[in-house]
N, C-alpha and C positions, 0 to 999 in steps of 0.2 A: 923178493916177491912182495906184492902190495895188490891191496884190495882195491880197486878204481870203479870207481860211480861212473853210470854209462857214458853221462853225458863228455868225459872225458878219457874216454877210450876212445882208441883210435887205431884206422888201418898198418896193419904190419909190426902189431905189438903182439906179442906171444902169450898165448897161455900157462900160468905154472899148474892152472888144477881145472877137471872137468867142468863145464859149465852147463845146468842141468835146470830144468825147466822146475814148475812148483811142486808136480807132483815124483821131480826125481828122473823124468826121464834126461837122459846124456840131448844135448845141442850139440854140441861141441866139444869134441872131447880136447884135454890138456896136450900142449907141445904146438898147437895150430896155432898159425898165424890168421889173427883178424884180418877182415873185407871188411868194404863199405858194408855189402851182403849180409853178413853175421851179423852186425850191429843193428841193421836193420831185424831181422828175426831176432834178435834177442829182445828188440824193443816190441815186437808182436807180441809173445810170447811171456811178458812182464820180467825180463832179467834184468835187476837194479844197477849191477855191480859182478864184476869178472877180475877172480886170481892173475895178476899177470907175471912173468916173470921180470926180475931186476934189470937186466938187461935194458927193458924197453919200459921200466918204471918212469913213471912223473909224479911231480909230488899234490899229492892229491888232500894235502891238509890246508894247503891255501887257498883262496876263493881266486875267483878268476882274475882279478886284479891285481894278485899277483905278490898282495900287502897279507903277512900274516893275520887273524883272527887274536883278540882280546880274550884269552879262555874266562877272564873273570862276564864279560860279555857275552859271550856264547852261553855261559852256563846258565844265566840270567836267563838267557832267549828262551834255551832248553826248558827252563823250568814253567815258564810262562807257557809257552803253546804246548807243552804236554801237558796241563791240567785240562786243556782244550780237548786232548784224544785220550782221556779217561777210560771212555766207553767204543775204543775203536780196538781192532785187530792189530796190533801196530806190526806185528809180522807180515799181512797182508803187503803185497808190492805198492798197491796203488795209494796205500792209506800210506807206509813206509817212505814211499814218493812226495806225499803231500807235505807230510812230516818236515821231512829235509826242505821243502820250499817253504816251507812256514819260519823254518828257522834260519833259512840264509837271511829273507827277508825281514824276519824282525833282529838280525845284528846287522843289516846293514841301515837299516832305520834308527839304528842308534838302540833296541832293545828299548 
């Protein structure tokens, strides 16, 4: 099982665990097979990221290019745009969203 960021979810990958909107209610419950459909309402609805079973796992630690990440780099990035969301919800989906775009692109800038 593996945690996958929406952007790389995809149809006919299985759930291993409920998938439940901010305030808790069930979308989708665990064992379903993703749609286009789902993905779309998950992205209505702010859901970042969905449990999926192994089976239909991809590896979700590499960036899309497919070249593993520098963790000595990443950490770097990490460190640098969180001093940026100090004063942010970083729980919040959209701010959590931004987060992650803040940080692909500054390790792919070289940090």
């Amino acid at each position: 099982m593996a945690l996958i960021h929406i952007d790389k979810l995809a149809a006919g990958m299985v759930l291993q665990e409920d998938v439940c909107d901010r305030s808790g209610r069930v979308l989708l419950p665990a064992g379903s097979e993703l749609t286009e459909k789902h993905l779309l309402i998950f992205r209505t609805w702010g859901v970042l990221e969905a449990e999926i079973t192994a089976e239909s796992d991809c590896n979700s630690e590499e960036p899309d290019d497919g070249e593993p990440v520098d963790p000595v780099l990443l950490a770097a990035a990490e460190s640098a745009v969180m001093s940026l969301f100090t004063h942010n919800d970083l729980e919040h989906p959209a701010i959590k969203e931004l987060l992650r775009i803040c940080i692909a692109r500054k390790v792919a800038n070289g940090a």
